[in-house]
C-alpha positions in Angstrom: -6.8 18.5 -11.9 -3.7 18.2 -9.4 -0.9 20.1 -10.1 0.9 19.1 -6.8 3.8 16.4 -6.9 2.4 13.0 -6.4 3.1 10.6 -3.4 1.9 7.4 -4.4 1.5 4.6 -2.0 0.9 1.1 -2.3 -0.4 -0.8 1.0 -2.1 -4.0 1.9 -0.4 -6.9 3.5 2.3 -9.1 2.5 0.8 -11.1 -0.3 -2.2 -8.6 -1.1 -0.8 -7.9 -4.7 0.9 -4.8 -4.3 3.7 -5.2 -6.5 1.0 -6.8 -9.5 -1.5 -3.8 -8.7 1.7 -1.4 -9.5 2.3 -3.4 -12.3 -1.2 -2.7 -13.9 -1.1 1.3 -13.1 1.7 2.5 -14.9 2.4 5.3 -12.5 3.9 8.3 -14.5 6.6 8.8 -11.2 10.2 9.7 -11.1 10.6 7.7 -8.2 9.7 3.7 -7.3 10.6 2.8 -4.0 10.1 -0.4 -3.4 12.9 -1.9 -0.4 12.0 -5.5 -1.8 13.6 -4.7 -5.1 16.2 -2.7 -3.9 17.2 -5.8 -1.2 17.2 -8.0 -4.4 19.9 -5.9 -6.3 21.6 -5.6 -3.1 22.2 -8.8 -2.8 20.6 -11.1 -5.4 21.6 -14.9 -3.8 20.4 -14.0 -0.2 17.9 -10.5 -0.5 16.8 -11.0 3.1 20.6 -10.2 4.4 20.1 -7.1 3.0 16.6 -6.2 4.3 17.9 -3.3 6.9 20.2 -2.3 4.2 17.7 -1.9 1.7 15.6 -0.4 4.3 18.0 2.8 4.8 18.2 3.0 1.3 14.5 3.3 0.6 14.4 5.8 3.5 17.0 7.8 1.8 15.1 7.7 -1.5 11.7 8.8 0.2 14.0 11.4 1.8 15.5 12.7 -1.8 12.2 12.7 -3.3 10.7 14.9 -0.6 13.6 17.3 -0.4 13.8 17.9 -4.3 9.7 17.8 -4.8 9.9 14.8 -6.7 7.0 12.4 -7.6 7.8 8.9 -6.4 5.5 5.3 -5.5 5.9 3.5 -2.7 5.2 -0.1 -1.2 4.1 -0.4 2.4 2.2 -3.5 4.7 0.8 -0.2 6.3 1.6 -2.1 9.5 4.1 0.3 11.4 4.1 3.8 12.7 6.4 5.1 10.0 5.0 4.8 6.7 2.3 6.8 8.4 4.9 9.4 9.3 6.2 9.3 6.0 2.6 9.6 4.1 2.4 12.8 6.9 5.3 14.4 5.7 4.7 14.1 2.2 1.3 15.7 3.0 3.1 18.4 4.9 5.2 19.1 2.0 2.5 19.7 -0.4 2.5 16.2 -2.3 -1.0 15.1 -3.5 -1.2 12.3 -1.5 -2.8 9.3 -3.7 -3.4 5.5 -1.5 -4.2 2.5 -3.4 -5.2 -0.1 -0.7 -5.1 -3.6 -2.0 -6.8 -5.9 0.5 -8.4 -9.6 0.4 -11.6 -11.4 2.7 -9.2 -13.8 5.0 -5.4 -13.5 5.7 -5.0 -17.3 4.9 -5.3 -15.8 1.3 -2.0 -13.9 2.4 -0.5 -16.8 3.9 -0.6 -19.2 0.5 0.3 -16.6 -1.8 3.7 -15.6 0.4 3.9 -19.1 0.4 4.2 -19.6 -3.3 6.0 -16.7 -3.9 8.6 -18.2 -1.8 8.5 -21.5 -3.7 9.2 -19.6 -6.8 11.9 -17.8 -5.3 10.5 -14.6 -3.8 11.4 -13.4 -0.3 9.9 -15.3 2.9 7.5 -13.8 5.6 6.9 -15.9 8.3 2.8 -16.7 9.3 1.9 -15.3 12.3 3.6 -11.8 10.9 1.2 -11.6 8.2 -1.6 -12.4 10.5 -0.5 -9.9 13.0 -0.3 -7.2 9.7 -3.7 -8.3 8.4 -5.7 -6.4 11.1 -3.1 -3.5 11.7 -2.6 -2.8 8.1 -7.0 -2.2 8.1 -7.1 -0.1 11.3 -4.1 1.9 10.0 -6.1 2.4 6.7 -9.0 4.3 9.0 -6.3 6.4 10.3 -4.6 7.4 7.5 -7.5 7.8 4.9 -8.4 11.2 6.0 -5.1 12.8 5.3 -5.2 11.4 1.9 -6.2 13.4 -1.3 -7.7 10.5 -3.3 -8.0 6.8 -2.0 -8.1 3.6 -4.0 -9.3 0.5 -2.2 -8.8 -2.9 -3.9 -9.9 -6.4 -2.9 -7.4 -8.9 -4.2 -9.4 -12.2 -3.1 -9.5 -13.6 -6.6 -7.5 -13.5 -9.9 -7.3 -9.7 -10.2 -7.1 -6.9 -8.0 -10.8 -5.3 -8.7 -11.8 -1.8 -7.8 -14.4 -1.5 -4.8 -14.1 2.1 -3.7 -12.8 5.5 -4.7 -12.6 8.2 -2.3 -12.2 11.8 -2.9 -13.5 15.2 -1.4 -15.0 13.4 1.6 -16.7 11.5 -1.3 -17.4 7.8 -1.8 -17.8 6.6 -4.5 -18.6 2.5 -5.0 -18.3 0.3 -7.6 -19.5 -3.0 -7.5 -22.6 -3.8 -6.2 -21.7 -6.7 -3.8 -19.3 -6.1 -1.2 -16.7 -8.3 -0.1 -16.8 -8.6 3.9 -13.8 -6.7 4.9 -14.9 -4.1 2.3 -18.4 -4.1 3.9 -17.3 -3.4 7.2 -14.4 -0.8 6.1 -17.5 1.0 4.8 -19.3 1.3 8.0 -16.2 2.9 8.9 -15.8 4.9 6.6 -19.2 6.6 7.1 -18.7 7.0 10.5 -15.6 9.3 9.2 -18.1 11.7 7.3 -17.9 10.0 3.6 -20.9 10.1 1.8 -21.7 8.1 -0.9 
């Protein structure tokens, strides 16, 4: 059993189901960061205005909850050098680092969902952005997974994010018997990085 403070991130591309998959765990944090949200309150007629605004202000929280050893969540595409500076430093300062991935088989599934989300009011990502996070968001996942303490990996193709693998202790652990592609080929990967399963 942990007794660390947790560091909880959420990561997949725009449109994996992030948010939803936050929605389902419950996580017993002090702290959500979550800029999206934070952009919204900032400015609820026009969020993207605020976007770098909300940006320093989710930087600030991460900051805070470091500094005072406090649990927090946080949402990321997993796209850009920082969050993995940020999932480093949290390491470094002796949080138990937990990653739920949340991917899908074909960023087109990204695409329409951002797409709808913006026809019901949510924020706006333009397409060949996602595309570009699609395959960065994956080959940052092979980067960061080994400085993680326990690794949740999701695919989100269908109705419901459902559980493929859980990795712990250099330990992999899967659980359905069919693999989506992506996941199939994350696993050879993840072999080649000394899990066993």
């Amino acid at each position: 059993m942990q007794k660390n403070n947790l560091a909880i991130f959420y990561c997949g591309t725009n449109g994996a189901g992030k948010t939803t998959l936050r929605g389902f765990n419950k996580d017993t944090v002090q702290i959500v960061i979550d800029s999206d949200h934070i952009a919204m309150q900032l400015n609820p007629d026009n969020p993207r205005l605020a976007d770098s605004q909300a940006g320093r202000k989710a930087i600030e929280l991460f900051k805070f909850a470091i500094a005072h050893q406090i649990s927090f969540s946080m949402e990321s595409t997993l796209s850009g050098n920082s969050i993995l500076q940020r999932m480093k430093k949290a390491k470094e300062n002796g949080f138990y680092i937990r990653l739920n991935y949340v991917g899908v088989d074909d960023p087109d599934i990204n695409v329409k969902r951002v797409k709808a989300r913006v026809a019901s009011g949510g924020h706006f990502i333009d397409e060949t952005t996602i595309r570009n996070r699609y395959d960065i968001s994956l080959q940052n996942l092979t980067k960061i997974v080994p400085l993680c303490d326990e690794v949740f990996i999701y695919d989100n193709s269908g109705e419901v994010p459902n559980l493929i693998f859980h990795l712990s202790e250099n330990e992999l652990m899967q659980w359905v018997d069919e693999l989506p592609k992506w996941c199939a080929e994350l696993l050879e990967e993840l072999l080649t990085l000394g899990y066993t399963k």
